[in-house]
ZAMARGU-4260 file (C-alpha; in steps of 0.2 Angstrom, whole numbers, plus 5000, padded with zeros to 4 digits):
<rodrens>
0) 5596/5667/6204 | 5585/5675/6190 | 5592/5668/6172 | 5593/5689/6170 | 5603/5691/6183
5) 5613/5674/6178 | 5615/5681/6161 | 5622/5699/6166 | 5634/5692/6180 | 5642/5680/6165
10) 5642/5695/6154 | 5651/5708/6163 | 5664/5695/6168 | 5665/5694/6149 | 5664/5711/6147
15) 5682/5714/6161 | 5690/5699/6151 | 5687/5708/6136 | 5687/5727/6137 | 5708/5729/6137
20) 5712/5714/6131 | 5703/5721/6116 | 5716/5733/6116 | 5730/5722/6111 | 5719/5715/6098
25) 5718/5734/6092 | 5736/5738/6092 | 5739/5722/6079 | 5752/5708/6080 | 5767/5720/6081
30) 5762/5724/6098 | 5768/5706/6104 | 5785/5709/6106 | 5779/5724/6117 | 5767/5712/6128
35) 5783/5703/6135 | 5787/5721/6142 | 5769/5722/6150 | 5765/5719/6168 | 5747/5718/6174
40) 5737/5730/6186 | 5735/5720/6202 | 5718/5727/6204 | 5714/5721/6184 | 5719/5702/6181
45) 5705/5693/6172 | 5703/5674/6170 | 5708/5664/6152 | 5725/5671/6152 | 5718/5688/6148
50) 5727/5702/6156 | 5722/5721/6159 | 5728/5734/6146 | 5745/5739/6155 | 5751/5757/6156
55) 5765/5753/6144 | 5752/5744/6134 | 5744/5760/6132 | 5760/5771/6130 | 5765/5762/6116
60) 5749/5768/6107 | 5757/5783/6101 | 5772/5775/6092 | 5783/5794/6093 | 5785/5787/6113
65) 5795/5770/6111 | 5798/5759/6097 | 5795/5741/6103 | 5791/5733/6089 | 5795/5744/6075
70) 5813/5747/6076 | 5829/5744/6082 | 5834/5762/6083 | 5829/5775/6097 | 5819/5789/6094
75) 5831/5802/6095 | 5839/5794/6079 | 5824/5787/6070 | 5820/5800/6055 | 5801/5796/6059
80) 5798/5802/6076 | 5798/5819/6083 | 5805/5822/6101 | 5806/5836/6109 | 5817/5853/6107
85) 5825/5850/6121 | 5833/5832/6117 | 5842/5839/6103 | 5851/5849/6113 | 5859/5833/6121
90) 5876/5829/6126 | 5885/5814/6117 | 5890/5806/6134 | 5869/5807/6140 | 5865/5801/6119
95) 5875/5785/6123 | 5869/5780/6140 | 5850/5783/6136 | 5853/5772/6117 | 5861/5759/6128
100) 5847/5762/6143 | 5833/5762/6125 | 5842/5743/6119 | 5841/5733/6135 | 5822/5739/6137
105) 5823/5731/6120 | 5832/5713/6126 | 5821/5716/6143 | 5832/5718/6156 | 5822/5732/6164
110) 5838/5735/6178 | 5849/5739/6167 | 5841/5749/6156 | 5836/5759/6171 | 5856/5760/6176
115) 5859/5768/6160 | 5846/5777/6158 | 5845/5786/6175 | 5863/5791/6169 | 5858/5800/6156
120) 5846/5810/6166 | 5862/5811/6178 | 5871/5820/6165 | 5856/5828/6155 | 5842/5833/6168
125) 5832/5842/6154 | 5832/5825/6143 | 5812/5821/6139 | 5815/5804/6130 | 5826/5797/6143
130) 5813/5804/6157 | 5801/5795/6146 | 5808/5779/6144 | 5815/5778/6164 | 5798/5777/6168
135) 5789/5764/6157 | 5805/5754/6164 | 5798/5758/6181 | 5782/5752/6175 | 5787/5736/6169
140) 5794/5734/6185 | 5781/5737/6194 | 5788/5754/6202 | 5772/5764/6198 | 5774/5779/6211
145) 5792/5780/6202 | 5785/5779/6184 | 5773/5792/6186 | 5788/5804/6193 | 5797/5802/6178
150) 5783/5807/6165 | 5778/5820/6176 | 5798/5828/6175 | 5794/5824/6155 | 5778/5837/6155
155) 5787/5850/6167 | 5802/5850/6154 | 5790/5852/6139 | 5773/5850/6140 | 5769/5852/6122
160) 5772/5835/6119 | 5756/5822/6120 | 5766/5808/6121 | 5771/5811/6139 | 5753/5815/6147
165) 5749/5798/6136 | 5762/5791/6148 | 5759/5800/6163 | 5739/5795/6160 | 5744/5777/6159
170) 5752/5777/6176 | 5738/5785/6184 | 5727/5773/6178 | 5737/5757/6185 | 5739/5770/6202
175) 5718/5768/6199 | 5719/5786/6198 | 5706/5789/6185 | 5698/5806/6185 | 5719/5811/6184
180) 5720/5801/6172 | 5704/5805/6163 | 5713/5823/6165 | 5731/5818/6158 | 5724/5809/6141
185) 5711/5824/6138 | 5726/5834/6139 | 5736/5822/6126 | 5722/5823/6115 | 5719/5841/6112
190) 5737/5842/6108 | 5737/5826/6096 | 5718/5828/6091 | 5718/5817/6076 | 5729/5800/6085
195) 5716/5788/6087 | 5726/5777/6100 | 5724/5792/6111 | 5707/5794/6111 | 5705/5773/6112
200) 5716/5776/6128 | 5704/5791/6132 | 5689/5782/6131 | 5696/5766/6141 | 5701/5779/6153
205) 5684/5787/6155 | 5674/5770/6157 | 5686/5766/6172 | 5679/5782/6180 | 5662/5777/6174
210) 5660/5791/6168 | 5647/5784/6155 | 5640/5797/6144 | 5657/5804/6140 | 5663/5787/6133
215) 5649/5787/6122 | 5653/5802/6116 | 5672/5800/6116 | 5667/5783/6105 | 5656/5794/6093
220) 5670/5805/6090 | 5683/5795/6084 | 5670/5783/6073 | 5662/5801/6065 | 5684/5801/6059
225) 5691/5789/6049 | 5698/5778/6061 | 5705/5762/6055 | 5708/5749/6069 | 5700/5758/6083
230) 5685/5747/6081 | 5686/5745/6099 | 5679/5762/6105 | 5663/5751/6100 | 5664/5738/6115
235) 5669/5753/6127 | 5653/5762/6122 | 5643/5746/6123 | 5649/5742/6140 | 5645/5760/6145
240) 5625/5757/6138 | 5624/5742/6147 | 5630/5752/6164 | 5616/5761/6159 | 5605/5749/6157
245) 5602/5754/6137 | 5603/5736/6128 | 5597/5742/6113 | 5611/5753/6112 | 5622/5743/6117
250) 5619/5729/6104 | 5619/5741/6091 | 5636/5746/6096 | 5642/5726/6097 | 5634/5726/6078
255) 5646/5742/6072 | 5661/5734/6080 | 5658/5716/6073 | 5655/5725/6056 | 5670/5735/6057
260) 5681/5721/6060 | 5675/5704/6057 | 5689/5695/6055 | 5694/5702/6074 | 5704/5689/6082
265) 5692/5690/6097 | 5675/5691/6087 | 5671/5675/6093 | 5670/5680/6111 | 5663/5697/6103
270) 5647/5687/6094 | 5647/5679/6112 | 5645/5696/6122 | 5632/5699/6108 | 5624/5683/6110
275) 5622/5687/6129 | 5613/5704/6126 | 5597/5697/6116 | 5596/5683/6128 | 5594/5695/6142
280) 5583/5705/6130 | 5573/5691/6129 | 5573/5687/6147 | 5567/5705/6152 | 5555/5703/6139
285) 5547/5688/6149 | 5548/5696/6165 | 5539/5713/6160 | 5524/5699/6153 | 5525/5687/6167
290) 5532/5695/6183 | 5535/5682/6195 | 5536/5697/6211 | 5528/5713/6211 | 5541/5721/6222
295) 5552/5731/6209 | 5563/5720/6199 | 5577/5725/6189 | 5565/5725/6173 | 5559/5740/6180
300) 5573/5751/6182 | 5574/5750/6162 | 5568/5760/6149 | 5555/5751/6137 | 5562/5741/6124
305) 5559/5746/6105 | 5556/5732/6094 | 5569/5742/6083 | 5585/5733/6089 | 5597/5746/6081
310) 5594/5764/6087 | 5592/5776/6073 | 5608/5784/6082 | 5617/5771/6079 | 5611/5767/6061
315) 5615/5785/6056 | 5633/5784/6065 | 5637/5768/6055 | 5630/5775/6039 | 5640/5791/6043
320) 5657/5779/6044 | 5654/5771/6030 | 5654/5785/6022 | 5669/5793/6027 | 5678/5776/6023
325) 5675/5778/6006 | 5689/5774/5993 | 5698/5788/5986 | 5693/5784/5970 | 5672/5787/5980
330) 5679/5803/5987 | 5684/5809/5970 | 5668/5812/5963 | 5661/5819/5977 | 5660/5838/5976
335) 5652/5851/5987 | 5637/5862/5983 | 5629/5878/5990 | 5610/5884/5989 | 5613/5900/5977
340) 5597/5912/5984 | 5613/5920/5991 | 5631/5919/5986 | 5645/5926/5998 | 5661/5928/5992
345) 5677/5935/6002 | 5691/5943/5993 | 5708/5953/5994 | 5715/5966/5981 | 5734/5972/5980
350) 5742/5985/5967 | 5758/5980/5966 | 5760/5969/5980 | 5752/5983/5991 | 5735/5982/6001
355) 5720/5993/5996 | 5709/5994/6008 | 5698/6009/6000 | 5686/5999/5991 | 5670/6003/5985
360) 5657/5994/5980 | 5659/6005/5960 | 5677/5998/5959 | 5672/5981/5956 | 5665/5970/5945
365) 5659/5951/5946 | 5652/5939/5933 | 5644/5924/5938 | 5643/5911/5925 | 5648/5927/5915
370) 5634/5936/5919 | 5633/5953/5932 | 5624/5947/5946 | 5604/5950/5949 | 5606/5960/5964
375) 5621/5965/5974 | 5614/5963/5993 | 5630/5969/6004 | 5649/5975/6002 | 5659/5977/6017
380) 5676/5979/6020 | 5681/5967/6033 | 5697/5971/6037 | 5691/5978/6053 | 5682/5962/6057
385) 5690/5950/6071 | 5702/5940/6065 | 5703/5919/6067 | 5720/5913/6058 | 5728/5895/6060
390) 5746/5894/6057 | 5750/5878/6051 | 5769/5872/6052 | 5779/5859/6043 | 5790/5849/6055
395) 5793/5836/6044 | 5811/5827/6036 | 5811/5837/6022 | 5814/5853/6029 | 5824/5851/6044
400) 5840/5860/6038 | 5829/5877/6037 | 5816/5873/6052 | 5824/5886/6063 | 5824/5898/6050
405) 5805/5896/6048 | 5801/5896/6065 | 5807/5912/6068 | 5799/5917/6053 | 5781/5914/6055
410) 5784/5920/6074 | 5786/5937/6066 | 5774/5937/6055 | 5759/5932/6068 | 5767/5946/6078
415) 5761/5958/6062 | 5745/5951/6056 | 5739/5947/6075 | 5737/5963/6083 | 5721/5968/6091
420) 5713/5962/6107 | 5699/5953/6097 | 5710/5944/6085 | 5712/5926/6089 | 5726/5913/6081
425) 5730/5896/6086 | 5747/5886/6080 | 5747/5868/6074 | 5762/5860/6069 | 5762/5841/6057
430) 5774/5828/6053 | 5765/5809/6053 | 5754/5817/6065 | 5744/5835/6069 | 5750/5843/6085
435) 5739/5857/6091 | 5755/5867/6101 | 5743/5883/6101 | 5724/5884/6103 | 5717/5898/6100
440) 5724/5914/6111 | 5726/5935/6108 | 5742/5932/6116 | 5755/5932/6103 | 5768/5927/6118
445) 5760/5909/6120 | 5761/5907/6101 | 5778/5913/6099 | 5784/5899/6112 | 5773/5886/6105
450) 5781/5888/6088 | 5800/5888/6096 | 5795/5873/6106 | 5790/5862/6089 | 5805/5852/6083
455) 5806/5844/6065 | 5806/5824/6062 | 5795/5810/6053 | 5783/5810/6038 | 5771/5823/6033
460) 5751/5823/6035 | 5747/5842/6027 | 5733/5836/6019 | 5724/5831/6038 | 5732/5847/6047
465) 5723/5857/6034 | 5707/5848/6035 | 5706/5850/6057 | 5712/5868/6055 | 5698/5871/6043
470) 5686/5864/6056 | 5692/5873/6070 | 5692/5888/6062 | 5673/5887/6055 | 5668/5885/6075
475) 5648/5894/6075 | 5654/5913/6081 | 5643/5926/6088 | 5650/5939/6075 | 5653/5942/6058
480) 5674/5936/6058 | 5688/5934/6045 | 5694/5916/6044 | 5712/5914/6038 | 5722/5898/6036
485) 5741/5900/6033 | 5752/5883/6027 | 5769/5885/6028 | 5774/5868/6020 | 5784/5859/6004
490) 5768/5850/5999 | 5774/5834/5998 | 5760/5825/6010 | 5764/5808/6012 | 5756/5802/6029
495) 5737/5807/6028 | 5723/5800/6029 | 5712/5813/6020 | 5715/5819/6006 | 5718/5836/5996
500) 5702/5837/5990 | 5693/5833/6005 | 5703/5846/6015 | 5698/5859/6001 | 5680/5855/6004
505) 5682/5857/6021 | 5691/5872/6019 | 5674/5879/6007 | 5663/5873/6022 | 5670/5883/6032
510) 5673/5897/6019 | 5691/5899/6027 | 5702/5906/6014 | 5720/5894/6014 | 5735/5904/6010
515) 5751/5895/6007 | 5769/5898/6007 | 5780/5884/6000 | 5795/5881/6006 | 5803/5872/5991
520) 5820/5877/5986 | 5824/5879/5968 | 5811/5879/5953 | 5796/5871/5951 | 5794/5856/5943
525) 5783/5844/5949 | 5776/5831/5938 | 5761/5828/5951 | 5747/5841/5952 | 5742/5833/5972
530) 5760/5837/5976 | 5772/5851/5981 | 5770/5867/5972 | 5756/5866/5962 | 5747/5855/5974
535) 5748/5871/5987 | 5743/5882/5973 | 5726/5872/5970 | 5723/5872/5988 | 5724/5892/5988
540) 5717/5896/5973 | 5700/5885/5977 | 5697/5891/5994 | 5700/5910/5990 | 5717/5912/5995
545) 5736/5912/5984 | 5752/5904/5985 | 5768/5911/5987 | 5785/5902/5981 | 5799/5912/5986
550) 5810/5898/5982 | 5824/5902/5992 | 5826/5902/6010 | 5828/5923/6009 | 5812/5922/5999
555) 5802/5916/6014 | 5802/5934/6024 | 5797/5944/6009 | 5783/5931/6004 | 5776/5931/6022
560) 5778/5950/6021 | 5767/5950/6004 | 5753/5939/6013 | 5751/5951/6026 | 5748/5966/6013
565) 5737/5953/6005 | 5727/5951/6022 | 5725/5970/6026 | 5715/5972/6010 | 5701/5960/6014
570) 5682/5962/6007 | 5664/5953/6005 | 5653/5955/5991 | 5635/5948/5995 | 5624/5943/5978
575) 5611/5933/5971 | 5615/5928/5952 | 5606/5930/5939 | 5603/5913/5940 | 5600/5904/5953
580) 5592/5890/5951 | 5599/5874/5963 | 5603/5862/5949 | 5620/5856/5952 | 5628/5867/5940
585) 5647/5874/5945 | 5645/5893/5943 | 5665/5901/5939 | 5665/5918/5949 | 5677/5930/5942
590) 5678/5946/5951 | 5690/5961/5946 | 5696/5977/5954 | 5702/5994/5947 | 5706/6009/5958
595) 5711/6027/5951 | 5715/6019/5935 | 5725/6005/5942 | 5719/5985/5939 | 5721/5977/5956
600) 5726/5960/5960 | 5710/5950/5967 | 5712/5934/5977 | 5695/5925/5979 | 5689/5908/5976
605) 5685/5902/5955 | 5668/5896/5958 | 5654/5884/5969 | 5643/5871/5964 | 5625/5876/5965
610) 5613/5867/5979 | 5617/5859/5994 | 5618/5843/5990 | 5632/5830/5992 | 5634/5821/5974
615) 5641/5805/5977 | 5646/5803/5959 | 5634/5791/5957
</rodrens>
């Protein structure tokens, strides 16, 4: 045997070893107590006592599933998870059987949480935790066929819920059912598109089905996101460009995961897998300059190696990440700019709480820098233009006692603002994750069930819901349309991972103007600008948008009301300043309204910064 062909069986034993052990490594030590839970695929037992990554393994990613090792309490009476609509509407008898059924999963006796808990299913049919939690007890023991019946109730009760396709796509993947499963964590990722654990599970998922080229991209995706402890999309990837016989790419990736986490407890057998790749590098480097057998060899069916070990892919994708793992105190003094040869600016006017929407282009007036602009190039008004509006829903603690209340709200007004064939909205609702219930749809039907489908629980991550809604609505379009962003939220972020600046910028990229209606009770007075009400206000205000603080749960209708006569009267004014030179300068845009005598209110962004540069602060 060829030492190439020595080398690459050794490695891809490595590689089976390794890829969802790796997995365990990811989820941290908490996950221990869970592994006692774990059985192992049949068809995926490794040598050195490393086993497989287990269905249950893999449903535990998403912590609003089961709690192994985080609490003692179920989910239905943590404050930190969400569970589905459908589970508050529980008798107490069904309650008690599934918290007992939930503690001896807990002590590990899988039969008798299985007793208890297929009595709560007994009593409650339409109980999604308890359908759940039956079937990682069927896993556990083994019962597959039985498991994936349960979480396939769990999705036919509510299918808005990503936690149950994440379980459904773990039992198809120890069924070796993997385009379905494929399928199932697609589907729990466009739901949840921001959990990280999903897209790890995704990615596994993928490379089981050998399906190469969408684990790279799968990989790519979460690194180009903040993505703390998901180095492991890195050896996926890299095992999926060595199926592909890409060993420069495939060391690259080994070098992004070793450098994303070190201190790994498996970067010795990582450095080992790496070790192993520029040995056979070497190796096939010998070959191609002494062939021993000029029938084709496996040399052959590679590409040519570059003498540039790390692709410039790669180095751009590890650069990227870097970036985007900057401190907060980095990401403060960044600030986005704009070339100024043309400025756009997108703005509504009211008279009294009233739309106007007979503008002209003599009943305005704009100063840039406080100067008139050189040249006005266009003035439309845009209320006829296609609409794009994200509705973004606060599902969090804080406002569970008046949840219902704004549900039905924010129903109503989509049903208002929403109206012609060519608008489009989607619905997101946020606690300590970003759940996209709605994508985008004309249909005000599907948006009106998504929203009564969400149900409240857990922290609150506005400023990452605002910064994914922002990207989704700046999606490239093939006509001119009007992108809206409406946050129906307290403020009080506590969960995310991005921050309120950085969804502002995204916001400015997308030039999506952010509307916000707090739902704070009582008056406002926060001590902390990046908080509450005046954290919703600078969101507004520097993305072109306004606030509203009704301040009463009443006030919530008539605000929502005063947004959509805000919306009807929507213009863009196209200039070139009078100066426009791109030096980094922030240009404050004022621009003012006056109809028949009458001053107008004008919403519109304050200013922009002038190039197109990204200023690290340095």
């Amino acid at each position: 045997m060829t030492p190439v062909r020595r080398n690459s069986m050794f490695r891809r034993r490595v590689w089976r070893a390794l890829l969802l052990a790796g997995l365990t490594w990811l989820m941290g030590a908490g996950i221990a107590a869970a592994q006692l839970f774990s059985v192992a695929s049949q068809g995926d037992k490794f040598g050195g006592g490393l086993t497989s990554l287990s269905a249950l393994q893999t449903a535990k990613m998403d912590s609003a599933i089961f709690q192994f090792y985080t609490s003692e309490a179920s989910p239905l009476e943590s404050p930190d998870i969400s569970v589905s609509k459908l589970d508050l509407k529980a008798p107490g008898n069904a309650r008690k059987e599934y918290g007992k059924g939930y503690l001896q999963l807990l002590r590990k006796d899988l039969q008798g949480a299985i007793d208890h808990l297929a009595r709560a299913v007994s009593i409650y049919p339409s109980f999604v935790a308890a359908h759940n939690a039956l079937g990682i007890a069927y896993l556990n023991l083994g019962q597959i066929q039985q498991a994936r019946d349960e979480f396939a109730r769990a999705i036919a009760l509510d299918d808005h819920l990503p936690n149950s396709y994440l379980n459904l796509g773990c039992a198809q993947l120890e069924l070796q059912q993997y385009p379905e499963a494929v399928e199932s964590l697609k589907k729990a990722s466009s739901i949840a598109p921001l959990d990280v654990p999903v897209l790890t599970a995704l990615t596994y998922a993928e490379f089981k089905n050998r399906d190469y080229p969408a684990v790279i991209a799968t990989a790519r995706h979460v690194h180009n996101h903040k993505h703390q402890d998901a180095a492991l999309v890195h050896l996926l990837a890299a095992g999926a460009w060595e199926a592909q016989h890409n060993l420069n790419e495939a060391q690259g990736e080994m070098d992004i995961l070793l450098g994303e986490d070190p201190k790994s407890p498996l970067s010795g057998q990582f450095r080992q897998i790496l070790d192993q790749i520029k040995a056979e590098k070497v190796s096939l480097a010998q070959v191609k300059r002494h062939p021993a057998d000029p029938s084709p060899s496996l040399s052959s069916a590679l590409p040519p190696l570059n003498a540039e070990v790390v692709s410039p892919q790669i180095r751009q994708a590890s650069q990227g990440n870097s970036r985007s793992e900057q401190s907060d105190e980095d990401v403060a003094h960044q600030v986005i700019r704009f070339q100024v040869q043309e400025v756009a600016m997108l703005f509504a006017a009211t008279d009294h709480g009233k739309s106007v929407t007979n503008l002209s282009l003599s009943d305005i007036e704009i100063r840039d820098d406080n100067q008139p602009p050189e040249t006005i190039l266009g003035f439309h008004n845009v209320t006829q233009l296609p609409l794009r509006i994200g509705l973004i829903i606060d599902m969090s603690n804080s406002i569970i006692d008046r949840f219902s209340f704004e549900q039905g709200a924010a129903s109503k007004f989509l049903e208002t603002v929403v109206t012609d064939k060519s608008d489009l909205s989607f619905v997101i609702g946020f606690n300590n994750s970003v759940f996209l219930v709605q994508d985008f749809t004309p249909d005000q039907t599907l948006t009106a069930r998504a929203i009564t489908q969400l149900a409240p629980g857990g922290g609150t991550a506005l400023w990452d819901a605002v910064a994914f809604a922002a990207d989704k609505l700046a999606r490239p379009e093939l006509q001119p349309v009007a992108r809206i962003l409406v946050v129906i939220s307290d403020g009080d972020d506590n969960s995310s991972s991005a921050s309120l600046q950085e969804a502002i910028w995204a916001a400015q990229r997308g030039q999506v103007a952010i509307y916000a209606v707090s739902t704070k009770e009582g008056s406002n007075n926060e001590s902390n600008p990046l908080l509450g009400n005046r954290a919703l206000k600078t969101l507004s205000e520097q993305t072109g948008g306004t606030s509203f603080t009704p301040g009463s749960l009443g006030g919530l209708t008539r605000s929502l009301a005063d947004l959509q006569q805000v919306l009807r009267g929507r213009y863009l004014v196209y200039y070139r300043p009078a100066s426009s030179k791109p030096d980094g300068r922030y240009h404050a845009v004022d621009i003012k309204a006056e109809k028949d005598g009458h001053k107008l209110k004008v919403y519109a962004r304050k200013g922009y910064y002038a190039s197109a540069l990204l200023d690290a602060g340095i």
